[in-house]
C-alpha positions as CSV (number, residue, x, y, z in Angstrom):
1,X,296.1,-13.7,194.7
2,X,297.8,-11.9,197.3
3,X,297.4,-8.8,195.7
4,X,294.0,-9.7,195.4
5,X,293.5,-10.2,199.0
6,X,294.8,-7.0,200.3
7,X,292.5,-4.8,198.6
8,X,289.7,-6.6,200.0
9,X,291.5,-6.2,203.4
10,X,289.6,-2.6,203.9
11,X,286.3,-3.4,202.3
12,X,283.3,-3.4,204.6
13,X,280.9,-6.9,203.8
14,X,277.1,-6.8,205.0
15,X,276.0,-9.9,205.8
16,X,272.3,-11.2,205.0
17,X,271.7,-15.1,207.0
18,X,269.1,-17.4,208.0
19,X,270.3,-17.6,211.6
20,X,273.3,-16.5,213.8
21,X,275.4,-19.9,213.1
22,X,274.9,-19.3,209.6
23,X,276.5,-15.8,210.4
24,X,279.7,-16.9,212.3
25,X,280.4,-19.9,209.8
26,X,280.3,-17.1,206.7
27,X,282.8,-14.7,209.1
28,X,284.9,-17.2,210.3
29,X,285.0,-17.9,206.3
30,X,286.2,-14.4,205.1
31,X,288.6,-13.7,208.2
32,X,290.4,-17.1,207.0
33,X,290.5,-16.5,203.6
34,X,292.3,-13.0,204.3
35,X,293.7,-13.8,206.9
36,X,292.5,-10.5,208.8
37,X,290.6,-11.1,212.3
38,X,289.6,-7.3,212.1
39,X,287.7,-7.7,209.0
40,X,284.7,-5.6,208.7
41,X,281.5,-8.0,208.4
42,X,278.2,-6.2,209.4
43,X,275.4,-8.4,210.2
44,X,272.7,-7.3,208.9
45,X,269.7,-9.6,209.3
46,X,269.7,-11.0,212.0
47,X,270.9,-7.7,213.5
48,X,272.9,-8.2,216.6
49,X,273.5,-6.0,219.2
50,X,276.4,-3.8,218.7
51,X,278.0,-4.3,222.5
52,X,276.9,-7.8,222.6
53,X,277.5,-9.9,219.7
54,X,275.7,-13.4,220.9
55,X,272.3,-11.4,221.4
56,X,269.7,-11.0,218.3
57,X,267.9,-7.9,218.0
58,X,265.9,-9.6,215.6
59,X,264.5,-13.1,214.3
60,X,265.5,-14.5,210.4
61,X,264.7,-17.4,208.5
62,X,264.7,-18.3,205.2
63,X,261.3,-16.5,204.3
64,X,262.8,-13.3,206.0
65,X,266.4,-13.7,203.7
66,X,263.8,-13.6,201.2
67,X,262.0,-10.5,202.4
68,X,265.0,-8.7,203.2
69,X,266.0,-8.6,199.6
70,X,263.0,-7.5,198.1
71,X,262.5,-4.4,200.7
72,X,264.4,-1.5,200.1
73,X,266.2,-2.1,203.2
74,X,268.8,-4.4,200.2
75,X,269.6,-1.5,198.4
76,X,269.9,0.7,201.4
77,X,272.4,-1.4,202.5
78,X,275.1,-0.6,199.6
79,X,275.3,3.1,201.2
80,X,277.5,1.5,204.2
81,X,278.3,-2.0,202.4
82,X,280.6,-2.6,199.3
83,X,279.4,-6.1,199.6
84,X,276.5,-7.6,200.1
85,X,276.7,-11.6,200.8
86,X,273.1,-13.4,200.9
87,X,272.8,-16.8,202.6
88,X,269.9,-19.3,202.2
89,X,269.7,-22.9,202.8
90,X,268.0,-25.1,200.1
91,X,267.0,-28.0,202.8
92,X,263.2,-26.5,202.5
93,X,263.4,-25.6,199.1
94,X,260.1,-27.3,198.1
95,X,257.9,-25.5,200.8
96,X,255.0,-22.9,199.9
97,X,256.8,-19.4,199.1
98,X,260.6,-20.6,198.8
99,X,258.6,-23.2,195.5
100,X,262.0,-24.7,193.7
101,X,262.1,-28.1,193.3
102,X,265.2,-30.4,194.2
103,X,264.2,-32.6,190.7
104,X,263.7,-32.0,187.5
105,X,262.2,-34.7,185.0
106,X,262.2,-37.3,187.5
107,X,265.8,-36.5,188.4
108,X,267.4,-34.9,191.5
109,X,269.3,-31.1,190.8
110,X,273.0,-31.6,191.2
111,X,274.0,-28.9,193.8
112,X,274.7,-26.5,190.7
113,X,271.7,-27.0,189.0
114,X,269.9,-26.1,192.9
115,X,272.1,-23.0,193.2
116,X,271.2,-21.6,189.5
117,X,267.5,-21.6,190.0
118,X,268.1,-20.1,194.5
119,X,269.8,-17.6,192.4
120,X,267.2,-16.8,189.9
121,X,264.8,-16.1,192.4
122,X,267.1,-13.9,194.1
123,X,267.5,-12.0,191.2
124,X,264.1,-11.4,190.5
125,X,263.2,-10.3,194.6
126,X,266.1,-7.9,194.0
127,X,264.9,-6.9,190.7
128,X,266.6,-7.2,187.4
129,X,267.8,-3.8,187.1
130,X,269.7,-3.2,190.4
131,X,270.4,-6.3,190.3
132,X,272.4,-5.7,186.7
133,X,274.2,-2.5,188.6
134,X,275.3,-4.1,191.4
135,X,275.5,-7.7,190.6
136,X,279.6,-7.6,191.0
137,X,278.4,-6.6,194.8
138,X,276.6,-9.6,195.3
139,X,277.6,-12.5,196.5
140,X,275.4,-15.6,197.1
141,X,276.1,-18.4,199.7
142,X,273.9,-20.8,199.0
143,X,274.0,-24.1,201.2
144,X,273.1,-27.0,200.0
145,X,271.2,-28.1,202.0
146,X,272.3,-26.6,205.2
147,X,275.3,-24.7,206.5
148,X,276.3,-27.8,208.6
149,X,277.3,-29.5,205.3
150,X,280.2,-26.5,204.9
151,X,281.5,-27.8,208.0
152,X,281.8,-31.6,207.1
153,X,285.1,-30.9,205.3
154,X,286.6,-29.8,208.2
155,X,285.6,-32.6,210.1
156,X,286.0,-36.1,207.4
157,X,288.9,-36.9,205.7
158,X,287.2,-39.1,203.3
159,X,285.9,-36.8,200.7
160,X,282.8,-39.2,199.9
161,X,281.6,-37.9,204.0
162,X,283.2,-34.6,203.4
163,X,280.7,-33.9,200.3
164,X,277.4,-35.2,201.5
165,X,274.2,-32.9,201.1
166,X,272.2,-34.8,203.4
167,X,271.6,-34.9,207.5
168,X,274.6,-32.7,207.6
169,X,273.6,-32.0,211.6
170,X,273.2,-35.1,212.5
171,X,276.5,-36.3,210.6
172,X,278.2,-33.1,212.3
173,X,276.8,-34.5,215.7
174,X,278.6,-38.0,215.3
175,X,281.7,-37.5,214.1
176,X,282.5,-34.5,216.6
177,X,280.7,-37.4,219.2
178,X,278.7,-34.7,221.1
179,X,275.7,-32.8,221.4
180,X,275.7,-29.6,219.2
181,X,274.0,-26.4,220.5
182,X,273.1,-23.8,217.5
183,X,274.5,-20.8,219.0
184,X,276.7,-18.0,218.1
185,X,279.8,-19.5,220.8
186,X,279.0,-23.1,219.3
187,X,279.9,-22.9,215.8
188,X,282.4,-20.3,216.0
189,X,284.2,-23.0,218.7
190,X,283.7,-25.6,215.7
191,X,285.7,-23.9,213.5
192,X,288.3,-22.7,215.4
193,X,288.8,-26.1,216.5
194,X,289.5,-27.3,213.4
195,X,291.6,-24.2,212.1
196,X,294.0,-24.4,215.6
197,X,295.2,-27.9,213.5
198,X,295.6,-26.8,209.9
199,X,295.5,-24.1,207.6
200,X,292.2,-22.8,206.4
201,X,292.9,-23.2,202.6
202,X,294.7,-26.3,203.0
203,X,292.1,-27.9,204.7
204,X,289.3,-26.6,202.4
205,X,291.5,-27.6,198.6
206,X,291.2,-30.8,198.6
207,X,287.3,-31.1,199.3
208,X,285.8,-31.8,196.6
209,X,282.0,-30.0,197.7
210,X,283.6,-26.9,197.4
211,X,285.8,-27.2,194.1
212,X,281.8,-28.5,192.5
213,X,279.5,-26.3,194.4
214,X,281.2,-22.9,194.7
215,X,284.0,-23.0,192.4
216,X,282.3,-19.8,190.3
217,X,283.5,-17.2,193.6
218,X,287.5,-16.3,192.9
219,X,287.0,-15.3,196.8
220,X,285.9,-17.9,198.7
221,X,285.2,-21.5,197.3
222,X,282.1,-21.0,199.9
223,X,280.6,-18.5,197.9
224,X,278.8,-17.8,194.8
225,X,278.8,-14.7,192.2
226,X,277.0,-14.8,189.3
């Protein structure tokens, strides 16, 4: 694993995100896990300004991740990117144009089931072919249902509150027992909170959302590679 980790110490990761906080959570994610603040993670939608990081140059949402894939501005990005890391939240999955269902047969998706089909529609935006060339480039983080359920791990000890799915903002907002602002400076604060008390892997083993939902990336538990 070690071994493992030092080779990806010099590879360059383009990042694709709903929003800025979605951004910072996913950095803070891969600096941890190699343990290298100087890792190079390029944002590419939303772009940020390149002498000020907390200022988008442009706006993203999930229909936009969406967008961003299918244009050739994807496969552009592999000339300055060995990875490529797509984020989406599944929270509006049901809505006109994102159109996957959280059920099936009368029964709700486990998160597994929710991340297969997000990934199938990935892989047809991207297109089959490319994607079969550089699918070992691609990494998906798929949140289900929002990148505020990531960060419930780090903030419950019981793992039944660590692995909800559910009004992960407002769950967030009581535990930490304050307002939450979704900014840049906000969430990278609420992680490095929780990282000034205890190792980043240690915290994240025993949680049992990430051993079910994003077991299938050998980099991050966070992540997703098929």
């Amino acid at each position: 694993m070690e071994e493992f980790r030092e080779i990806f110490r010099m590879i360059t990761f383009g990042l694709i995100a709903e929003g800025q906080t979605d951004q910072v959570v996913i950095e803070n994610i891969l600096i941890g896990y190699f343990n290298n603040p100087d890792l190079v993670v390029n944002p590419l939608l939303p772009l940020r300004d390149e002498t000020d990081r907390y200022r988008v140059e442009n706006y993203s949402n999930w229909l936009k991740v969406f967008e961003y894939c299918a244009s050739s501005k994807f496969r552009e990005a592999f000339q300055f990117n060995e990875y490529l890391i797509i984020q989406i939240d599944t929270d509006v999955s049901e809505e006109v144009n994102y159109n996957i269902s959280k059920y099936q047969d009368g029964e709700e998706l486990s998160p597994e089931q929710l991340i297969e089909k997000v990934v199938e529609k990935f892989k047809g935006l991207i297109g089959e072919d490319f994607y079969s060339q550089y699918k070992e480039k691609i990494i998906f983080a798929i949140s289900v249902h929002s990148m505020e359920c990531w960060l419930l791990p780090l903030y419950y000890t019981d793992n039944k509150q660590a692995a909800q799915t559910k009004g992960c903002f407002e769950r967030l907002r009581r535990q930490i027992k304050r307002g939450i602002n979704k900014t840049y400076d906000e969430y990278n604060n609420l992680y490095q909170r929780i990282l000034q008390k205890q190792s980043f892997n240690e915290k994240l083993s025993t949680k049992s959302q990430f051993e079910v939902v994003h077991r299938s990336n050998p980099m991050q538990k966070h992540c997703y590679r098929k």
